[in-house]
C-alpha positions in Angstrom: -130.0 114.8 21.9 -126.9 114.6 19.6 -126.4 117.6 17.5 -126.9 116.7 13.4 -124.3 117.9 11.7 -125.7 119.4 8.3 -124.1 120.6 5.0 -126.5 122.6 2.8 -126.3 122.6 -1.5 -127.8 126.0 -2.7 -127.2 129.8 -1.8 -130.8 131.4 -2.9 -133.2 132.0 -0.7 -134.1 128.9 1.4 -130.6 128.1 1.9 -129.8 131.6 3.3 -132.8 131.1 5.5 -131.9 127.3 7.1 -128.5 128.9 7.4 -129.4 131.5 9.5 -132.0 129.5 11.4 -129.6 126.8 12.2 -127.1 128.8 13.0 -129.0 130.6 15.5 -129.9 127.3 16.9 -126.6 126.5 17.6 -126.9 123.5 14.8 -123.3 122.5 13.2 -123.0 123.4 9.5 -119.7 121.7 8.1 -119.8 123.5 4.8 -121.7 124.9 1.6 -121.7 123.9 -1.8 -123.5 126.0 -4.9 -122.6 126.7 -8.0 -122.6 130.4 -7.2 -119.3 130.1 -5.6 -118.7 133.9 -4.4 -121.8 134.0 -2.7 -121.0 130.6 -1.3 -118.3 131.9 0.0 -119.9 135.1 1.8 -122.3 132.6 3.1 -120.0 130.6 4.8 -118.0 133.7 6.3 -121.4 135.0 7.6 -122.2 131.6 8.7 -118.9 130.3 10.1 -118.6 127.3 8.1 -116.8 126.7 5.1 -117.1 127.1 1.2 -116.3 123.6 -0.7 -116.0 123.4 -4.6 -117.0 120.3 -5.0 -119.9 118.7 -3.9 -118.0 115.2 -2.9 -116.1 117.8 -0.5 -119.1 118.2 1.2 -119.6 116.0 4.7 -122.6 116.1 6.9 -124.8 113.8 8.5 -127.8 115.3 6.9 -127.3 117.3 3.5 -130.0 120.0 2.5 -130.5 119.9 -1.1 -132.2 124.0 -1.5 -132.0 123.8 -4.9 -134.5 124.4 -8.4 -136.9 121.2 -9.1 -134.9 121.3 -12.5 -131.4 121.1 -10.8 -132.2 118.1 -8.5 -131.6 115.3 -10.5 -128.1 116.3 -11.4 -127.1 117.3 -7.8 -129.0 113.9 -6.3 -126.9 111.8 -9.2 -123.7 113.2 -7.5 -124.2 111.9 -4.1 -122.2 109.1 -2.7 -124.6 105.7 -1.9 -124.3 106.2 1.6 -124.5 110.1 2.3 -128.5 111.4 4.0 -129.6 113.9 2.1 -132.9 116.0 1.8 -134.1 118.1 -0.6 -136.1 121.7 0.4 -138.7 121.6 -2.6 -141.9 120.6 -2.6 -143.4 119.5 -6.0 -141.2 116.5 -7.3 -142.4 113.2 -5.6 -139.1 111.3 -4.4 -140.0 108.2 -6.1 -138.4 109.8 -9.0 -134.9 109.5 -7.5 -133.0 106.6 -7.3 -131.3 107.6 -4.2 -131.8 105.0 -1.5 -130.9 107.4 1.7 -133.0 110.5 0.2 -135.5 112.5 1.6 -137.5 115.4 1.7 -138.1 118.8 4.2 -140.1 121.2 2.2 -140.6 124.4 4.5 -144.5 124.8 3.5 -143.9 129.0 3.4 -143.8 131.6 1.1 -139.8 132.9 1.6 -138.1 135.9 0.2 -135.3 138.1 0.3 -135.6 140.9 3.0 -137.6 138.2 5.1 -136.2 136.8 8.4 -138.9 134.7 8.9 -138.7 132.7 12.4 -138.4 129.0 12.4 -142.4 129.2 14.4 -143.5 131.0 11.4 -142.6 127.5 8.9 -143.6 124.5 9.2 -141.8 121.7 7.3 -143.1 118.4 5.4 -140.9 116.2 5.5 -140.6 112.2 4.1 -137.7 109.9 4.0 -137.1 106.4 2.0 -136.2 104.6 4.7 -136.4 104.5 9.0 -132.7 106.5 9.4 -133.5 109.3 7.1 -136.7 110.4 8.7 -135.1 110.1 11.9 -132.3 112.2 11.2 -134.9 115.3 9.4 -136.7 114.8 12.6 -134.0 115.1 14.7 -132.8 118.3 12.6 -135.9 120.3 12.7 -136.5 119.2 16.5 -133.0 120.9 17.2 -134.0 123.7 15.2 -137.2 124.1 17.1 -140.1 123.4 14.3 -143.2 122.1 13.6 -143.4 119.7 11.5 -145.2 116.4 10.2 -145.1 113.6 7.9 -146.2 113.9 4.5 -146.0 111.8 1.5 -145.1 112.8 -2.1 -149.0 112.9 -3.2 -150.0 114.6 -0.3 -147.3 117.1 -0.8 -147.7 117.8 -4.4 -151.4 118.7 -3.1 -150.3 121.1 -0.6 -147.9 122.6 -2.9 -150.8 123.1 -5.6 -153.1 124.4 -3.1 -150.2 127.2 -1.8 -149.8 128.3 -5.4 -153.8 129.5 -5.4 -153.3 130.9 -2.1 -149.8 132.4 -2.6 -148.8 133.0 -5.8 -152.5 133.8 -7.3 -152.8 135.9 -4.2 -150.4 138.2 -5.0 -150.7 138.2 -8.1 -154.2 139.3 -7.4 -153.0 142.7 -5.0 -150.5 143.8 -7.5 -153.4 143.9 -9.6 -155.2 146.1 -7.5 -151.9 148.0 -7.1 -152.0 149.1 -10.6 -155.5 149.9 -10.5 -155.4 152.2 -7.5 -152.0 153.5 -8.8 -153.5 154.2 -12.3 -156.0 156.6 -9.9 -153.3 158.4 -8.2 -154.6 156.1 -4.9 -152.5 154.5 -2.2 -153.1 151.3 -0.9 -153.3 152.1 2.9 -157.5 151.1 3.3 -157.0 147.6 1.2 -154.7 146.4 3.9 -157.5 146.2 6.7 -159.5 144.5 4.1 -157.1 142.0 3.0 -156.3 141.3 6.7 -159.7 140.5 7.2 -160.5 138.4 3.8 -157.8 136.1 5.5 -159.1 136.0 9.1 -162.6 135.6 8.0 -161.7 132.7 5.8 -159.4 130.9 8.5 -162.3 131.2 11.3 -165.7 130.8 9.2 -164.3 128.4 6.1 -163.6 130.0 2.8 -167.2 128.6 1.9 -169.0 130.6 4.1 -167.0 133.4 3.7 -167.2 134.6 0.3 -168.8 138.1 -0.3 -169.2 140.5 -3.6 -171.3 141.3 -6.6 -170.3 138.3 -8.1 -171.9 136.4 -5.2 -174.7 138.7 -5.3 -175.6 138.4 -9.4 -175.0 142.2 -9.4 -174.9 142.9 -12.8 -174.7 146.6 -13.4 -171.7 146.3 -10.5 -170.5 143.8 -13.0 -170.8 145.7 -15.9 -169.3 149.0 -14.5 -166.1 146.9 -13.4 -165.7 145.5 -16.6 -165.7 148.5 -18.3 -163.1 149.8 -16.3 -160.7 146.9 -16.8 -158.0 146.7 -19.2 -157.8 143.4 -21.6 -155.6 141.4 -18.9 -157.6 142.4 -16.0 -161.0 142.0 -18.2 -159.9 138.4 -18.9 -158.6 137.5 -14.9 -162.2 139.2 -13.5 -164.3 137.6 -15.7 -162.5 134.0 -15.1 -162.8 134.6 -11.2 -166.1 136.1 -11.8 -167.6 132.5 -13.2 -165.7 130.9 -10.7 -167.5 132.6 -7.9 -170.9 132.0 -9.6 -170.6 128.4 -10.7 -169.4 127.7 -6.6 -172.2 129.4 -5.0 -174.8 128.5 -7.4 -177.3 127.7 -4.6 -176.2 131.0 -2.6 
């Protein structure tokens, strides 16, 4: 299979993680573009490509856009008629872009810095507006050695949604428990076997018929005794996810 030669837009963290991925693939990079242009530069150094300035300096049969939802339309406007590109994120639907050879390869993973994730730990969504530009993602992510599978903007958006409750919300939800063990003087060593399993359980019984606690139970003077040991925030978070459970498993 012919190599794709790609060019990547961005230095955060998705671009420093195709980089290195592709690069350990053996995949051609033929230069980085971002507005942060030292760390551009280091990039390419590590990555032995090149820093450009501009992004019309900036040749590749398949660009990667890893850029903010908010700094796509400018970067998209900039692209000559003819030039593939792809953008990494996963929310905007790519009906909004007039860009005829556009597409999309959203890496459906939760990626940050002191994380070298390997490529069988992502997989990618990807869409294209036309034949040519889903062939040449495809062909990219085959070299790179990753799952992937078509997905269009709806669809995507709904993933996306759905990896914010599980993501985001997730750990959003152990700091909290951080700070209430850490307000105790307690470590959080015995909720990682527990967390381990709320995720196993879920992935082999259904998240349906795996949900357990007082909540599920009616326990009320379990209830009350959390609540009173809640600050404001927290009060207002376990009451919200408290109804939740309660209104779900009505018939429990």
């Amino acid at each position: 299979m012919h190599a794709i030669q790609i060019g990547i837009v961005g230095s955060g963290k998705v671009a420093q993680t195709l980089l290195r991925l592709a690069n350990a693939a053996g995949i051609p990079i033929t230069g980085i573009y971002a507005r942060n242009q030292e760390l551009a530069e280091q990039l390419a150094a590590k990555h032995h490509t090149q820093h450009v300035a501009q992004l019309s300096e900036l040749h590749a049969e398949l660009i990667l856009l890893c850029v903010s939802d908010d700094a796509l339309p400018e970067i998209i406007a900039q692209l000559k008629p003819q030039q593939i590109a792809a953008y990494t994120a996963g929310s905007p639907s790519i009906k909004l872009f007039a860009h005829q050879q556009l597409g999309v390869c959203y890496p459906y993973q939760s990626i940050s810095k002191g994380r070298d994730l390997l490529v069988s730990d992502i997989p990618f969504m990807i869409e294209g507006k036309n034949d040519l530009v889903l062939q040449r993602i495809s062909n990219f992510l085959q070299q790179l050695g990753a799952q992937f599978q078509v997905c269009g903007s709806a669809q995507r958006a709904q993933y996306h949604l759905a990896g914010v409750f599980v993501n985001n919300f997730g750990n959003l939800l152990l700091l909290e428990a951080s700070k209430i063990l850490g307000e105790a003087n307690l470590d959080m060593t015995p909720i990682y076997p527990l967390l381990n399993e709320t995720i196993a359980k879920a992935i082999l019984l259904g998240p349906e018929h795996a949900q357990t606690g007082p909540a599920l139970r009616h326990d009320q003077n379990t209830l009350d005794r959390h609540r009173a040991a809640l600050n404001p925030e927290q009060l207002a978070v376990y009451d919200c996810l408290t109804k939740r459970i309660q209104d779900l498993f009505s018939h429990a």
